[in-house]
MILUMDREN-362097 format. One record per atom (N, C-alpha, C): residue number from 1; residue in three letters; atom name; z, x negated, y negated. Coordinates in steps of 0.001 Angstrom, whole numbers. Last residue first. Layout:
! residues N
<pos->NUM	code->ala	site->CA	w->Z	u->X	v->Y> .
...
This chain:
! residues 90
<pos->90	code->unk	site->N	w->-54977	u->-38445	v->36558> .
<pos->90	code->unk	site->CA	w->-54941	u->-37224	v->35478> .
<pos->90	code->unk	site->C	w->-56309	u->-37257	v->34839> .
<pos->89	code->unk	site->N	w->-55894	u->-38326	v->40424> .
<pos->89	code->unk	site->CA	w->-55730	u->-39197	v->38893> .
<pos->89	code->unk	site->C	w->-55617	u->-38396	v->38137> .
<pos->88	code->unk	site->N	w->-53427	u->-37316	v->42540> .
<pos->88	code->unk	site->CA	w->-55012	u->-37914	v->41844> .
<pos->88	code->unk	site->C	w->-54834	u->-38210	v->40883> .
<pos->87	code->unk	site->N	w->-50888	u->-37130	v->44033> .
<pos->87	code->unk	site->CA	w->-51449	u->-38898	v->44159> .
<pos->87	code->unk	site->C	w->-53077	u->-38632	v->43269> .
<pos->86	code->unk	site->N	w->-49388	u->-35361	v->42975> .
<pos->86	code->unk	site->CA	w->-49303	u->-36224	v->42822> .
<pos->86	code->unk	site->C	w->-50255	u->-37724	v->42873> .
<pos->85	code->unk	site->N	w->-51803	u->-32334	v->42641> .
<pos->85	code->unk	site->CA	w->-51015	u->-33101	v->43383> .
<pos->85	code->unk	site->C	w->-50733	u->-34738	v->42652> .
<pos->84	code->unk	site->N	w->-51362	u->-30180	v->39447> .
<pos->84	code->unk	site->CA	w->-52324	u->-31703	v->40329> .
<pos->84	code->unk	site->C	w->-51123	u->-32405	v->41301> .
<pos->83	code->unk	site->N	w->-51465	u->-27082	v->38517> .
<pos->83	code->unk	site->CA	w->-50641	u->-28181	v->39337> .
<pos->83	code->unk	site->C	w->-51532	u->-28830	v->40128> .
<pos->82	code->unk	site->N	w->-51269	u->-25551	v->35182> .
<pos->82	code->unk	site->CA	w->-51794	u->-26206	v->36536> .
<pos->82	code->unk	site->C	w->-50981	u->-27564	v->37148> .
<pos->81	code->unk	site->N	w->-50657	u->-22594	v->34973> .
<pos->81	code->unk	site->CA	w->-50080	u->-23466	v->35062> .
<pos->81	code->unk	site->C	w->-51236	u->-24420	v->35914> .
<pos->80	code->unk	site->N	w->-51895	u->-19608	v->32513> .
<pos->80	code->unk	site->CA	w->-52296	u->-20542	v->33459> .
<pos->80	code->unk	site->C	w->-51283	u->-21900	v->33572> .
<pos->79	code->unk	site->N	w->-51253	u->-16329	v->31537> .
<pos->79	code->unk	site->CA	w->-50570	u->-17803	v->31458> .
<pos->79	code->unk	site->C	w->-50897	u->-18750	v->32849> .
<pos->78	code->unk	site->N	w->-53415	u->-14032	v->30859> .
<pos->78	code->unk	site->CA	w->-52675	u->-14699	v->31862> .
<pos->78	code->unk	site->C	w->-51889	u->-16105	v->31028> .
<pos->77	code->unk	site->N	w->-52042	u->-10413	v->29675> .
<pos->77	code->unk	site->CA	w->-52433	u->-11866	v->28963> .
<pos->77	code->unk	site->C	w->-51668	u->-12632	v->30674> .
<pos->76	code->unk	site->N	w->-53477	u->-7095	v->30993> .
<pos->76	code->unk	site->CA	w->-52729	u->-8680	v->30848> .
<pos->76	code->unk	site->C	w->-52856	u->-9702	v->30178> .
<pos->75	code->unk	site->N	w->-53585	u->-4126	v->31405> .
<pos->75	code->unk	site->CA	w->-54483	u->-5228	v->30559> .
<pos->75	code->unk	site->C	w->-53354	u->-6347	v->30225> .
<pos->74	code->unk	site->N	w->-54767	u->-2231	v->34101> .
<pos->74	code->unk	site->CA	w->-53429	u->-2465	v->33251> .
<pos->74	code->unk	site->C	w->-54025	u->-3959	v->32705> .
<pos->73	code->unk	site->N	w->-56277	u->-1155	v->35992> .
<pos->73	code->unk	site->CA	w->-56187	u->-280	v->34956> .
<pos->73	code->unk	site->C	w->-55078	u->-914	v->34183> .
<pos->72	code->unk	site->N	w->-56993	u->-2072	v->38268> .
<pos->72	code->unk	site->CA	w->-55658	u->-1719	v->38281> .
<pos->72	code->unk	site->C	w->-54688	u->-963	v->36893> .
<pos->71	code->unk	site->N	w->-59756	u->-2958	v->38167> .
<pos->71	code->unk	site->CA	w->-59001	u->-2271	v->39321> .
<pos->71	code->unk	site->C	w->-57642	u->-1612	v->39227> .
<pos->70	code->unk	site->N	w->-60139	u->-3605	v->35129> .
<pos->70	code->unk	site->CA	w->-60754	u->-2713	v->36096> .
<pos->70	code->unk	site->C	w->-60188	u->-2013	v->37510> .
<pos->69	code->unk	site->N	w->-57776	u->-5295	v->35222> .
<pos->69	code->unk	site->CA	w->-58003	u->-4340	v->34002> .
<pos->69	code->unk	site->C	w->-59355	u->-3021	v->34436> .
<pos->68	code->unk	site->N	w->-58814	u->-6906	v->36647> .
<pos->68	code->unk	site->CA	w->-57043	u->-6518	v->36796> .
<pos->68	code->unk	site->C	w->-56866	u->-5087	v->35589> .
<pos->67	code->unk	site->N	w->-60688	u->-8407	v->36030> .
<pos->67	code->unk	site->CA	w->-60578	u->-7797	v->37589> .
<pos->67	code->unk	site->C	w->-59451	u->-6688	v->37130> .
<pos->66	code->unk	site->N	w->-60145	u->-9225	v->34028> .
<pos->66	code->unk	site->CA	w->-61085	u->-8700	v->33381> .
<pos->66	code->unk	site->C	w->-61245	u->-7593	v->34787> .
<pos->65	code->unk	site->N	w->-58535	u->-11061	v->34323> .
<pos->65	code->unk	site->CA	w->-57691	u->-10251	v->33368> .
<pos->65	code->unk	site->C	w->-59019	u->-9255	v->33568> .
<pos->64	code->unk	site->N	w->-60222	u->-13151	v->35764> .
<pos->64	code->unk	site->CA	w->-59062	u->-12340	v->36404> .
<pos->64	code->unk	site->C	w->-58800	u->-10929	v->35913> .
<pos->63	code->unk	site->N	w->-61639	u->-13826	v->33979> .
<pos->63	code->unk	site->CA	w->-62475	u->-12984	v->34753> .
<pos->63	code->unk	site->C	w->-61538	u->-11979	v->35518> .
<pos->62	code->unk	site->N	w->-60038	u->-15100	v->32349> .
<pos->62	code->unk	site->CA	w->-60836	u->-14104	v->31632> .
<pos->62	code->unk	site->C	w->-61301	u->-12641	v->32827> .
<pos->61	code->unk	site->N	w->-59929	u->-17710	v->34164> .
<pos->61	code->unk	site->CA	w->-59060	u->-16303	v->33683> .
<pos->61	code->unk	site->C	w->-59491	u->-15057	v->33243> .
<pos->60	code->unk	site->N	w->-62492	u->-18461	v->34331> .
<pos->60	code->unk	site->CA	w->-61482	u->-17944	v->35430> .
<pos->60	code->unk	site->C	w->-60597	u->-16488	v->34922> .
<pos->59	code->unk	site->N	w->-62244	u->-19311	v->31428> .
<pos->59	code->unk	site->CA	w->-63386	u->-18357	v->32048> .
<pos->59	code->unk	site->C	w->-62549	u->-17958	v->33294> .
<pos->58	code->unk	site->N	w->-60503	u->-21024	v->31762> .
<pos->58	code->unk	site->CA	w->-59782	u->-19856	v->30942> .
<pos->58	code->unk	site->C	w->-60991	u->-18825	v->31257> .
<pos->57	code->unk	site->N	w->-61606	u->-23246	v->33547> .
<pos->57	code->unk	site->CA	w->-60359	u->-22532	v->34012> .
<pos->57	code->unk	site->C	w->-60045	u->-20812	v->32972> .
<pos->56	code->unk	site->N	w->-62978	u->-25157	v->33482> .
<pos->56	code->unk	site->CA	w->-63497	u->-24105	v->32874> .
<pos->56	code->unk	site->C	w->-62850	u->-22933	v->33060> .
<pos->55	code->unk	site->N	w->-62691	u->-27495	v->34418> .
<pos->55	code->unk	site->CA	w->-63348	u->-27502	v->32942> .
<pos->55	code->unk	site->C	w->-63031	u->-26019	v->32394> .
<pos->54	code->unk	site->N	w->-60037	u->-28038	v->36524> .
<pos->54	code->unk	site->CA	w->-61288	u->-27258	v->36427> .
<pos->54	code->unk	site->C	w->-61689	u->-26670	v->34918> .
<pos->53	code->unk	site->N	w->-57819	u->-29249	v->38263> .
<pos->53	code->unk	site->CA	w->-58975	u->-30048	v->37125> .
<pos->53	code->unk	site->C	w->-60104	u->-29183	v->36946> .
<pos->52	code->unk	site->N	w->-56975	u->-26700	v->39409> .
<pos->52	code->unk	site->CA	w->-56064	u->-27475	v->38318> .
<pos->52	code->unk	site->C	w->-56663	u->-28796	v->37855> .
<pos->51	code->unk	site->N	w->-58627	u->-25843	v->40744> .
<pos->51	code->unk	site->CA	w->-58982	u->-25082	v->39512> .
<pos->51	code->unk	site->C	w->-57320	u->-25879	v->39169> .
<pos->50	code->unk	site->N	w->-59095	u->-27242	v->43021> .
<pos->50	code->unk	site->CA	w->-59852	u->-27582	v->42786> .
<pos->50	code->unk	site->C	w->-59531	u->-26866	v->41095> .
<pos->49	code->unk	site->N	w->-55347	u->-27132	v->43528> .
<pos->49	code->unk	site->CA	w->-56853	u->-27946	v->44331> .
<pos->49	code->unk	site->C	w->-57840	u->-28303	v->43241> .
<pos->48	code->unk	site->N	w->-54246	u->-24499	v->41345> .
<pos->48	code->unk	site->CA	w->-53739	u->-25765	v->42542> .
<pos->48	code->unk	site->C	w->-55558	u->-26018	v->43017> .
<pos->47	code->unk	site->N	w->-52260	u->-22595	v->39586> .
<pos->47	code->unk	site->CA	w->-53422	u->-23114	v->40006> .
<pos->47	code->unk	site->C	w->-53813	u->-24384	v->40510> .
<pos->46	code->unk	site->N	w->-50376	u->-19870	v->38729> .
<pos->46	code->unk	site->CA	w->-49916	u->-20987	v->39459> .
<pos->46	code->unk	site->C	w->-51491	u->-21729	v->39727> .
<pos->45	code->unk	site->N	w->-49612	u->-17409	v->36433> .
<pos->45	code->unk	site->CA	w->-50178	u->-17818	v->37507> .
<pos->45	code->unk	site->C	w->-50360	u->-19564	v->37953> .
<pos->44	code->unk	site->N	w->-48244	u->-14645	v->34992> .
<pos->44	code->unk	site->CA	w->-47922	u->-16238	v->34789> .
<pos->44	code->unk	site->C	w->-48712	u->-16857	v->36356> .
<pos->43	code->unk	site->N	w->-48818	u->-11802	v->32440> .
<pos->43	code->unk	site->CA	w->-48795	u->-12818	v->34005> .
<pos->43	code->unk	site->C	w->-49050	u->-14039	v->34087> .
<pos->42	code->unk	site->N	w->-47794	u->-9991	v->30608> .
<pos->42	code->unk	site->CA	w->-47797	u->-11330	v->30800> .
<pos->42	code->unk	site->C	w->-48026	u->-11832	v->32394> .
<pos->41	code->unk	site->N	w->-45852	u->-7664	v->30397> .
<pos->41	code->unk	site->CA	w->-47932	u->-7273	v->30594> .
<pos->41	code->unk	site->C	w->-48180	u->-9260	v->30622> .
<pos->40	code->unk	site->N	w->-43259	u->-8072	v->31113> .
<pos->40	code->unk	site->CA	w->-44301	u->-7729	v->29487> .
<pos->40	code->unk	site->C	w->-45990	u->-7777	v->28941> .
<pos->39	code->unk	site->N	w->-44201	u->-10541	v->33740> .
<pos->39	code->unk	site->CA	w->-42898	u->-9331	v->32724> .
<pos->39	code->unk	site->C	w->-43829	u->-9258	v->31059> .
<pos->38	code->unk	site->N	w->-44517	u->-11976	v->36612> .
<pos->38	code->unk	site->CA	w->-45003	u->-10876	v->35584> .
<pos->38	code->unk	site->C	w->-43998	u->-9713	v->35265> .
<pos->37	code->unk	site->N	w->-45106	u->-15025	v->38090> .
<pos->37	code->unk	site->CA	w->-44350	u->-14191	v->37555> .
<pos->37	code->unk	site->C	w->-45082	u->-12674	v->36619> .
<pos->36	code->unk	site->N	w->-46726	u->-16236	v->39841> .
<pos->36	code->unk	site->CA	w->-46020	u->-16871	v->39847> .
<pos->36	code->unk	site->C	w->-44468	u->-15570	v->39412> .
<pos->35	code->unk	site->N	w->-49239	u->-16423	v->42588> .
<pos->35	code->unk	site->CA	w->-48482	u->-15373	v->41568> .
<pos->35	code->unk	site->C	w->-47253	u->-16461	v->41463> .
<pos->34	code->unk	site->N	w->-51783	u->-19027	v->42961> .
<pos->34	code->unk	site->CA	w->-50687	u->-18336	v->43190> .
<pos->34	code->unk	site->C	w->-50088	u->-17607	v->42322> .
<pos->33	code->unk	site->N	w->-55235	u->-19840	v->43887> .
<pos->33	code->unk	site->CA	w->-53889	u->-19419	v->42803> .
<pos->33	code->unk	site->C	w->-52772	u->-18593	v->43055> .
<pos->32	code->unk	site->N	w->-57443	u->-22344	v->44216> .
<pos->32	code->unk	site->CA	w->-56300	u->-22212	v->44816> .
<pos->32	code->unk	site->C	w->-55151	u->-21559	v->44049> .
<pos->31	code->unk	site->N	w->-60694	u->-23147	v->45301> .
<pos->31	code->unk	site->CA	w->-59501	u->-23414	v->44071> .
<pos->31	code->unk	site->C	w->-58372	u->-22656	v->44973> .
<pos->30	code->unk	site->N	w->-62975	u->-23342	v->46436> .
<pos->30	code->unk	site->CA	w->-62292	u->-24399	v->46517> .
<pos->30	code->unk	site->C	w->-61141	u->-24489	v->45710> .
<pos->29	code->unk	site->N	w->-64424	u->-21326	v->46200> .
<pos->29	code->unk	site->CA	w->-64945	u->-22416	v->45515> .
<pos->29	code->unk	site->C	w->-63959	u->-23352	v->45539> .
<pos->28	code->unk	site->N	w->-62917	u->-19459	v->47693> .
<pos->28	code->unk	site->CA	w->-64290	u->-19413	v->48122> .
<pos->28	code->unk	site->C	w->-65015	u->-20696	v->47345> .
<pos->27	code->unk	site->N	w->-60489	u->-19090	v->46569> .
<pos->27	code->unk	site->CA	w->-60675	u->-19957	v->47805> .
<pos->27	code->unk	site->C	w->-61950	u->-20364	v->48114> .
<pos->26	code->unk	site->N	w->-61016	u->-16882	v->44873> .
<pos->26	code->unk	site->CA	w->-60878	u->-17946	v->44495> .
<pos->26	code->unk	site->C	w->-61311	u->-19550	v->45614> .
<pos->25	code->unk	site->N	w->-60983	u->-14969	v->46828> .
<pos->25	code->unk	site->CA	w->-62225	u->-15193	v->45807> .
<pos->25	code->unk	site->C	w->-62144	u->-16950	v->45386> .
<pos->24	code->unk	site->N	w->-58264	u->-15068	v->47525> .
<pos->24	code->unk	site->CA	w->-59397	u->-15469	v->48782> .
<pos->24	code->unk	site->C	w->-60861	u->-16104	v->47836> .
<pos->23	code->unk	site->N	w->-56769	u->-14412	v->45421> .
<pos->23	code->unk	site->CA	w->-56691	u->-15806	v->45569> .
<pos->23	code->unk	site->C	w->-58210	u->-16401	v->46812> .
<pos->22	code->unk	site->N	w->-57517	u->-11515	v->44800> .
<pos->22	code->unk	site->CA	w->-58324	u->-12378	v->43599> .
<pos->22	code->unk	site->C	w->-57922	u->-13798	v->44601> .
<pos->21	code->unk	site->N	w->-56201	u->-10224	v->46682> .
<pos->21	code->unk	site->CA	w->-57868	u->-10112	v->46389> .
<pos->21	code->unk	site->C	w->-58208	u->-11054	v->45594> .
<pos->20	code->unk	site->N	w->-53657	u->-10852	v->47948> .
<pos->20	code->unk	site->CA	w->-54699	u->-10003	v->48779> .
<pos->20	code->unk	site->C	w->-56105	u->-10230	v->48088> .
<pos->19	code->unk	site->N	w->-52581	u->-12100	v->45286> .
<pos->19	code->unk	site->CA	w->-52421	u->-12992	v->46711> .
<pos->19	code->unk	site->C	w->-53290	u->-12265	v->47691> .
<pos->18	code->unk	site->N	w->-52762	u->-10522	v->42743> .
<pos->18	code->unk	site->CA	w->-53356	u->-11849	v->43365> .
<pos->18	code->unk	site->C	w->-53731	u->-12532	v->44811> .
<pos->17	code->unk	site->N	w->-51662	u->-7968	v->44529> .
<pos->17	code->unk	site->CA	w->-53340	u->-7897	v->44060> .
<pos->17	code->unk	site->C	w->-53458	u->-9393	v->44412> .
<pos->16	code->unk	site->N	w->-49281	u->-8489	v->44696> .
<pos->16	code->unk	site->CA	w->-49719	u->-8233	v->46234> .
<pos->16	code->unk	site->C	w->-51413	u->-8292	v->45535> .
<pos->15	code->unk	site->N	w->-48509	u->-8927	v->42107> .
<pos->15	code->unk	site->CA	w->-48166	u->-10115	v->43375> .
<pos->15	code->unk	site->C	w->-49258	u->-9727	v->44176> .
<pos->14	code->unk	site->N	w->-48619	u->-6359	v->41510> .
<pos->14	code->unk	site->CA	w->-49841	u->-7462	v->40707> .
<pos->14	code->unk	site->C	w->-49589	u->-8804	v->41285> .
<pos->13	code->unk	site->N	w->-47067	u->-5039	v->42812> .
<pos->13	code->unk	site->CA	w->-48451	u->-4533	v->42857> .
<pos->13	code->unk	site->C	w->-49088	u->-6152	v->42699> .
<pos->12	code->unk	site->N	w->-44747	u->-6022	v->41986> .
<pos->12	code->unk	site->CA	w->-45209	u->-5933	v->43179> .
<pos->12	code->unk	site->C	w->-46941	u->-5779	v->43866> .
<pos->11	code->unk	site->N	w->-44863	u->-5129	v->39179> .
<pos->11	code->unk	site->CA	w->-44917	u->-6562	v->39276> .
<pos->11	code->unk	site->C	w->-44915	u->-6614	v->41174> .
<pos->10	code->unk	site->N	w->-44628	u->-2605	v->39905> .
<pos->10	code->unk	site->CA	w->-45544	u->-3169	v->38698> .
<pos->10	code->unk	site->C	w->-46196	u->-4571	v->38917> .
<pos->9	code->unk	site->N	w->-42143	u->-2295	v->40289> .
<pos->9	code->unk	site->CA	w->-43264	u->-2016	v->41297> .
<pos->9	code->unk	site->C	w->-44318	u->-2314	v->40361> .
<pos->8	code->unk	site->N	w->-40263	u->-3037	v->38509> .
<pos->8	code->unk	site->CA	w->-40327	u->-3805	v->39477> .
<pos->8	code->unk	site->C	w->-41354	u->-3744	v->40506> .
<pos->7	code->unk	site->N	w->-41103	u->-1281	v->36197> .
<pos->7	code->unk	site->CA	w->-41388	u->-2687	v->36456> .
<pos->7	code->unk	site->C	w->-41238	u->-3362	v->37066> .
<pos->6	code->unk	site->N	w->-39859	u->1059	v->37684> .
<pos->6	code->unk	site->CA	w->-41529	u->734	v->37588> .
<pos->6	code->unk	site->C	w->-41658	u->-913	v->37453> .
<pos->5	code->unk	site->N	w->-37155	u->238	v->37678> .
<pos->5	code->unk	site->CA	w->-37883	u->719	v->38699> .
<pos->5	code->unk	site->C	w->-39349	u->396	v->38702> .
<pos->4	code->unk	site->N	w->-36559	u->67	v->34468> .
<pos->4	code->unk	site->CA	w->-36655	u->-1094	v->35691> .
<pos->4	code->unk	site->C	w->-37277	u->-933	v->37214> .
<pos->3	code->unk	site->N	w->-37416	u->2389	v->34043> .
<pos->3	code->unk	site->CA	w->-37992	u->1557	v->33932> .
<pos->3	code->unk	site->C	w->-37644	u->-32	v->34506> .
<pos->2	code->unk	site->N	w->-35254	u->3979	v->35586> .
<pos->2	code->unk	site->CA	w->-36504	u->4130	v->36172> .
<pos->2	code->unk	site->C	w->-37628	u->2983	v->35204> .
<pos->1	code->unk	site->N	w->-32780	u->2955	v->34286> .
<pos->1	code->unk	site->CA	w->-32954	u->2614	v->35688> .
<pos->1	code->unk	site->C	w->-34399	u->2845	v->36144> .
């Protein structure tokens, strides 16, 4: 019961990090990331506007895992999704 406990505050934390500190950063160049999921040090993230055609997206990441591992002391593999609105081009 207490490791389900932690891992449920675990994965609270690392919701409330993306969406409070890393998505504004993001915003700042026009991209756009959402928490999607996190189980087994895996975080699954959502990427929209400008960083779901973005060349250079796993640098992003990198940088995330690299935030998340400094501030929060816990070392993640991300899983990037990207989502292109319907009407641009692939």
């Amino acid at each position: 019961m207490e490791e389900k406990t932690h891992k449920l505050k675990v994965e609270i934390i690392m919701e409330d990090y993306i969406k409070n500190t890393i998505a504004g950063m993001i915003q700042g160049d026009g991209g756009w990331v959402e928490f999607v999921s996190f189980k087994d040090n895996r975080l699954t993230l959502l990427f929209r506007a400008e960083c779901s055609k973005c060349f250079i997206l796993d640098r992003c990441c990198n940088w995330i895992k690299g935030r998340i591992l400094e501030d929060l002391g816990q070392n993640v593999e991300i899983e990037a999704i990207r989502k292109k609105p319907f009407f641009w081009e692939t």
